[in-house]
N, CA, C and O atoms as a printed pandas DataFrame, in Angstrom:
     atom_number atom_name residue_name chain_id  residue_number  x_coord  y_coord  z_coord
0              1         N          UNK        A               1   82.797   64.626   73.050
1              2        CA          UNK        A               1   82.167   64.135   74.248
2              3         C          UNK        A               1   82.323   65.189   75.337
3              4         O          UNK        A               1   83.483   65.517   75.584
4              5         N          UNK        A               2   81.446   65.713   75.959
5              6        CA          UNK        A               2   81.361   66.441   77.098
6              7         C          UNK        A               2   81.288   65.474   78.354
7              8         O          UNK        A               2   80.818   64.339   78.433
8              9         N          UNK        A               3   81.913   66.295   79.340
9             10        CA          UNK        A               3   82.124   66.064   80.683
10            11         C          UNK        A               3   81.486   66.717   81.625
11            12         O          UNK        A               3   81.840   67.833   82.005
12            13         N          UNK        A               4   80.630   66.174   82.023
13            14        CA          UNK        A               4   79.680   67.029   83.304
14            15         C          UNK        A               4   80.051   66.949   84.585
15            16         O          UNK        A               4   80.332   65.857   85.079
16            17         N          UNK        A               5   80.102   68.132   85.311
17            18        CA          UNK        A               5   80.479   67.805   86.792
18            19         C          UNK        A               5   79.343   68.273   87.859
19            20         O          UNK        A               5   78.526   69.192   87.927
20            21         N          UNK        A               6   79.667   67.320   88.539
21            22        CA          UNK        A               6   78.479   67.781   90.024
22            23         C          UNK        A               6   79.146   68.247   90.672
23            24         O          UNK        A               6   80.319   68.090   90.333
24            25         N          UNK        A               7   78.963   68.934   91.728
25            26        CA          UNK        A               7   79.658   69.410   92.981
26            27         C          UNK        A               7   79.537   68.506   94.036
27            28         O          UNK        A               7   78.367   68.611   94.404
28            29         N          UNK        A               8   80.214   67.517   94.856
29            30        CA          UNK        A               8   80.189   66.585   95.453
30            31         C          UNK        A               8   79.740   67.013   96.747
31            32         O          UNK        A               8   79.501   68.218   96.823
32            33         N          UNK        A               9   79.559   66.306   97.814
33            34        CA          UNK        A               9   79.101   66.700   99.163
34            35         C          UNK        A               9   80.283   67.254  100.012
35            36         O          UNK        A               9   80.031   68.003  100.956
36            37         N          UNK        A              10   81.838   66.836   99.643
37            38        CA          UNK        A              10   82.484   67.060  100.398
38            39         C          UNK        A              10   83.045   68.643  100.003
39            40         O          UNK        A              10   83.659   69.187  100.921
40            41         N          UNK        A              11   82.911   69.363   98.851
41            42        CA          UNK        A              11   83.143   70.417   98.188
42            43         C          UNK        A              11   81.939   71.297   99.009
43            44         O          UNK        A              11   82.085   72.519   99.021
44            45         N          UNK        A              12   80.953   70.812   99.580
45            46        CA          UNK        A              12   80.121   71.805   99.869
46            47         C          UNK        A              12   80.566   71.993  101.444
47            48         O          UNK        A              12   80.352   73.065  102.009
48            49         N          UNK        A              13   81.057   71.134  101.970
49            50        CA          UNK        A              13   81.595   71.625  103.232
50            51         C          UNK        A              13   82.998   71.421  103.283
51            52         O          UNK        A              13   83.528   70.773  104.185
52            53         N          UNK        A              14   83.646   71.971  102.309
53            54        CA          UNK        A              14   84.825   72.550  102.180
54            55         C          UNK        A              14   84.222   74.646  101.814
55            56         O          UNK        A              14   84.555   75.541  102.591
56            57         N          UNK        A              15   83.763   74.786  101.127
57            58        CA          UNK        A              15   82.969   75.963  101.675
58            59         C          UNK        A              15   82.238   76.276  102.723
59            60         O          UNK        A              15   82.214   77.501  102.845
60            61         N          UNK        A              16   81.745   75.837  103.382
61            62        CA          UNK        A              16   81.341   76.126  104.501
62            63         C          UNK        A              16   82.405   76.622  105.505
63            64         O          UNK        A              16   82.676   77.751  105.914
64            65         N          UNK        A              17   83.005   75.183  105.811
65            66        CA          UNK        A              17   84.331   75.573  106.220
66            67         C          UNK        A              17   85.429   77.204  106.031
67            68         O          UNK        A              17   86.085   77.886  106.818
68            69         N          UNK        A              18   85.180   77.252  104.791
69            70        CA          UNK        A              18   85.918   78.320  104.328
70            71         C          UNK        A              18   85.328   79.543  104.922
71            72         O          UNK        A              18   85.983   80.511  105.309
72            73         N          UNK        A              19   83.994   79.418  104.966
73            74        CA          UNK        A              19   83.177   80.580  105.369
74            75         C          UNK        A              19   83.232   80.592  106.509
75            76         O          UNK        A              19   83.589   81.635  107.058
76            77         N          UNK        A              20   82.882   79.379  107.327
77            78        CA          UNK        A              20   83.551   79.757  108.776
78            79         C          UNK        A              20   84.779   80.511  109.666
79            80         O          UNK        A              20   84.725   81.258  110.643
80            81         N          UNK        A              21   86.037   79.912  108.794
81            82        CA          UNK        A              21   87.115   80.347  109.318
82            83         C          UNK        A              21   87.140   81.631  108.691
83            84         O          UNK        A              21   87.679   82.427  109.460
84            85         N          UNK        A              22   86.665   82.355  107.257
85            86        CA          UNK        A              22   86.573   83.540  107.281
86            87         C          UNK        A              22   85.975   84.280  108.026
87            88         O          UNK        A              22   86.367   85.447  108.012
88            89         N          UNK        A              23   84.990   83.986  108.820
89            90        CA          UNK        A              23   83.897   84.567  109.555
90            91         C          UNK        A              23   84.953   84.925  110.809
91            92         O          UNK        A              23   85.053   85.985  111.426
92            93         N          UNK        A              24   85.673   83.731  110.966
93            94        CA          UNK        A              24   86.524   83.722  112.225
94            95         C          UNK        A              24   87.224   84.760  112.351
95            96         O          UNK        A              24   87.108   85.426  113.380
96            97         N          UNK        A              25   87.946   85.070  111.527
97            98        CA          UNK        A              25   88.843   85.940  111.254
98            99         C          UNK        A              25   88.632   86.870  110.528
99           100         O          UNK        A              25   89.423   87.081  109.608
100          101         N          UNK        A              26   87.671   87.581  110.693
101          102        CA          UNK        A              26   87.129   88.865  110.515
102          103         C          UNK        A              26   86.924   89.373  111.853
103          104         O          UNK        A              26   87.398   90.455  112.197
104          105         N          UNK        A              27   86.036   88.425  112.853
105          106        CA          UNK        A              27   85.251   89.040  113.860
106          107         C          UNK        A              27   86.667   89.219  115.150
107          108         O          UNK        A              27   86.630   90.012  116.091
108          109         N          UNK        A              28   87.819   88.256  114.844
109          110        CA          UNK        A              28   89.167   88.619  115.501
110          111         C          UNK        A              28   90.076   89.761  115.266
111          112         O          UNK        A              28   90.823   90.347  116.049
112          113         N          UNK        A              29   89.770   90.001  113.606
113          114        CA          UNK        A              29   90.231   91.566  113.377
114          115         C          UNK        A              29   90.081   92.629  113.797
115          116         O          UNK        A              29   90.869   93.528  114.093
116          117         N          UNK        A              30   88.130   92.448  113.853
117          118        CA          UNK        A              30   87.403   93.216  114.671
118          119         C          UNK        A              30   87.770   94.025  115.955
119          120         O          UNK        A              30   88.089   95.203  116.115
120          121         N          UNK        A              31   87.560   92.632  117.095
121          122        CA          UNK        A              31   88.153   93.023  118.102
122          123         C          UNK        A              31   89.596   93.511  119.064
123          124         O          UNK        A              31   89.823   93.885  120.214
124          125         N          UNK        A              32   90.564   93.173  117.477
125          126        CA          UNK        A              32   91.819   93.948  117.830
126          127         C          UNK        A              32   91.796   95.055  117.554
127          128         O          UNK        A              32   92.239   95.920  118.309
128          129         N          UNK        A              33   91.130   95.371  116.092
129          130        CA          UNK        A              33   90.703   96.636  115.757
130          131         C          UNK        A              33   90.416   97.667  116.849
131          132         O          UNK        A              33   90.935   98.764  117.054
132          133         N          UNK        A              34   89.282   96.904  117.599
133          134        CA          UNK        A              34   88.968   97.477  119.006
134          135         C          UNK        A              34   89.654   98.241  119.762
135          136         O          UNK        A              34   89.711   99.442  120.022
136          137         N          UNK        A              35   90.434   96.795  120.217
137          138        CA          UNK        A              35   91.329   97.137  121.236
138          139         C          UNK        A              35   92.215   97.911  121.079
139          140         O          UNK        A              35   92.586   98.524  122.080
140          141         N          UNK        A              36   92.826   98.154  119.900
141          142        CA          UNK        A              36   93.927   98.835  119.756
142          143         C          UNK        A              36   93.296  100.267  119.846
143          144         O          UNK        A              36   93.411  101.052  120.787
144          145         N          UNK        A              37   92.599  100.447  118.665
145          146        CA          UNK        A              37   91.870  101.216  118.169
146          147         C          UNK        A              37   91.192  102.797  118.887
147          148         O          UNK        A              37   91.476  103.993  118.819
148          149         N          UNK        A              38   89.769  101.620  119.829
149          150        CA          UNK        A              38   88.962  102.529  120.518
150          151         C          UNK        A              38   88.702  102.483  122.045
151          152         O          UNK        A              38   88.100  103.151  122.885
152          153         N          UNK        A              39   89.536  101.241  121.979
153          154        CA          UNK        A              39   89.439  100.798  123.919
154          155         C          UNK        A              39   90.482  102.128  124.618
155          156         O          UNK        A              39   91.436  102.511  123.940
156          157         N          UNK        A              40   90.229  102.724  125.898
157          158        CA          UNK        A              40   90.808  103.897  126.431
158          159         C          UNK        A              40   90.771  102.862  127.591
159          160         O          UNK        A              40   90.002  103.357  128.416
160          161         N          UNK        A              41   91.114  101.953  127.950
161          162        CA          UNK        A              41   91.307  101.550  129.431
162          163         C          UNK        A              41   89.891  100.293  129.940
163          164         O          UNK        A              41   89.843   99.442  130.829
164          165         N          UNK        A              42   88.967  100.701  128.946
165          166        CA          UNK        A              42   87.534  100.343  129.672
166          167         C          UNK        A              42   87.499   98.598  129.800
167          168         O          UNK        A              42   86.997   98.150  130.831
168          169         N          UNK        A              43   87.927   97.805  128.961
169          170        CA          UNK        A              43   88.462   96.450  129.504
170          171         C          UNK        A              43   89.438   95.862  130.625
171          172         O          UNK        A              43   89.535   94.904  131.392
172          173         N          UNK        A              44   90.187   97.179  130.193
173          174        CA          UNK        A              44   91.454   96.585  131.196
174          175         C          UNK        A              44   91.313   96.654  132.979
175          176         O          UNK        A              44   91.816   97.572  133.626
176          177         N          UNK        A              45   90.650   95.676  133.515
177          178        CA          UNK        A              45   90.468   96.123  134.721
178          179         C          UNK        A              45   91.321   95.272  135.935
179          180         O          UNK        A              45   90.867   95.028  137.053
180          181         N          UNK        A              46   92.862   94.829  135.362
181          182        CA          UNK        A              46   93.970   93.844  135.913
182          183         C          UNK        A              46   95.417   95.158  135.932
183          184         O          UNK        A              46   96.624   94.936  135.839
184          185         N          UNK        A              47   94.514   96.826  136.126
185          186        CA          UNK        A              47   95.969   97.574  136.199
186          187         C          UNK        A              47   95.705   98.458  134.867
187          188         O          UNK        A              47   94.643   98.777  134.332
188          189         N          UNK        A              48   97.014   98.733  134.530
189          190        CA          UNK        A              48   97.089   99.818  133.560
190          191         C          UNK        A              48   97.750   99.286  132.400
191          192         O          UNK        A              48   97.783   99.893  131.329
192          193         N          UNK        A              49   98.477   97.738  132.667
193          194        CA          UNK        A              49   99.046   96.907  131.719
194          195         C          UNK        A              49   98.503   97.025  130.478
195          196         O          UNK        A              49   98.939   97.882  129.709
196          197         N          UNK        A              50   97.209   95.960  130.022
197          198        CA          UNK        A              50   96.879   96.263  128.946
198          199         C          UNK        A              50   96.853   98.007  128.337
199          200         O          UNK        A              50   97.360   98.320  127.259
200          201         N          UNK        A              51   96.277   98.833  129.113
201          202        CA          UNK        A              51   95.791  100.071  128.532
202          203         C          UNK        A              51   97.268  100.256  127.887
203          204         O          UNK        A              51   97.299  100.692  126.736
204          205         N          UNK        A              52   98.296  100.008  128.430
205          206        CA          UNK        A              52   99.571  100.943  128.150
206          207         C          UNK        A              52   99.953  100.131  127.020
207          208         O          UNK        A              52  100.731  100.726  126.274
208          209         N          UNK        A              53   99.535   98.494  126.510
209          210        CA          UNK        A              53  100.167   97.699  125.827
210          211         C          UNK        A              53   99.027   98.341  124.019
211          212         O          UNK        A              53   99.299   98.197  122.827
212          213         N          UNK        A              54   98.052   98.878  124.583
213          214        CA          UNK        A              54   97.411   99.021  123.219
214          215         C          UNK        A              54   97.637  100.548  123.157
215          216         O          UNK        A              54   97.233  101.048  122.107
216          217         N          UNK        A              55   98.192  101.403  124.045
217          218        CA          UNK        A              55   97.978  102.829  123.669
218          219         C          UNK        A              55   99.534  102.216  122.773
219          220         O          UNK        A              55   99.487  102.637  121.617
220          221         N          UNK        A              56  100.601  101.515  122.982
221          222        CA          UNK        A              56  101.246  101.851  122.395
222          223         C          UNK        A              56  101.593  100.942  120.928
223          224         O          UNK        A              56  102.664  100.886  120.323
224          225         N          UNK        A              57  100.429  100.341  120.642
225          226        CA          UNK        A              57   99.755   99.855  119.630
226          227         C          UNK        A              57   99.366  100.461  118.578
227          228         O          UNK        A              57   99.665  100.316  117.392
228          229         N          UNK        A              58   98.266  101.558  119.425
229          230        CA          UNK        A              58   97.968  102.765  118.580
230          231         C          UNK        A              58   99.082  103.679  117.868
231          232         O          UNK        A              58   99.007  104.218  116.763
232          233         N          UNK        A              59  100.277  103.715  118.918
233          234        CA          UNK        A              59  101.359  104.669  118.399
234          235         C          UNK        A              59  102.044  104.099  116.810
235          236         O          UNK        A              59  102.244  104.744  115.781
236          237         N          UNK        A              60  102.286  102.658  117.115
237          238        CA          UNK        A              60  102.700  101.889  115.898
238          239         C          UNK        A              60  101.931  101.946  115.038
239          240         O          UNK        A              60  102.397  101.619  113.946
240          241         N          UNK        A              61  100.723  102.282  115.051
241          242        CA          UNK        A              61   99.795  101.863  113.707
242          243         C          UNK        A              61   99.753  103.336  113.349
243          244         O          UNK        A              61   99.085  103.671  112.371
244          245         N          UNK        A              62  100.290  104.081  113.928
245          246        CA          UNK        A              62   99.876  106.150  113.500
246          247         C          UNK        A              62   98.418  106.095  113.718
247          248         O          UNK        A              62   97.792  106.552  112.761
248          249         N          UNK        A              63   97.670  105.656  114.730
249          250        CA          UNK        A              63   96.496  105.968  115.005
250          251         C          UNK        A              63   96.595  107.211  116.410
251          252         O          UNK        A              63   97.276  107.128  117.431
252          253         N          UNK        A              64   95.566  108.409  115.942
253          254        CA          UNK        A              64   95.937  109.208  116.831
254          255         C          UNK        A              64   94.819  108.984  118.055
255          256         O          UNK        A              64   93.616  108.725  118.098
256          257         N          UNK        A              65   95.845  109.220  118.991
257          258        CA          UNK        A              65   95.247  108.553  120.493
258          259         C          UNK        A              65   95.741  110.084  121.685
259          260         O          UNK        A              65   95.451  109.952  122.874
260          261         N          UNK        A              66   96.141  110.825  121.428
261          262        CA          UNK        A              66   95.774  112.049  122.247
262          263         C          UNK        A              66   97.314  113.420  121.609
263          264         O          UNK        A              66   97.353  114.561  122.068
């Protein structure tokens, strides 16, 4: 006897889901990526705080920054 399965409705937005929060957390990688990354100051416009908190971001990750 074989057993057939459907994929139920709630399995299909349990993927969705999945794809969302992956989506999420890619496009948050992204923008740390950024920040750490390629931002030189150009967000930070509350001081030199941030700039100094991701240049030394960059230092931790061995990304070369000057």
């Amino acid at each position: 006897m074989a057993i057939a399965h459907s994929p139920s409705q709630a399995a299909a937005s349990d993927s969705l889901a999945t794809v969302l929060v992956t989506v999420g957390v890619v496009l948050l990688a992204l923008l740390a990526l950024y920040l750490v990354g390629f931002d030189q100051g150009a967000i930070s416009r509350s001081g030199m705080f941030l700039h100094e908190l991701m240049h030394d971001g960059r230092h931790l990750l061995g990304v070369p920054c000057h």
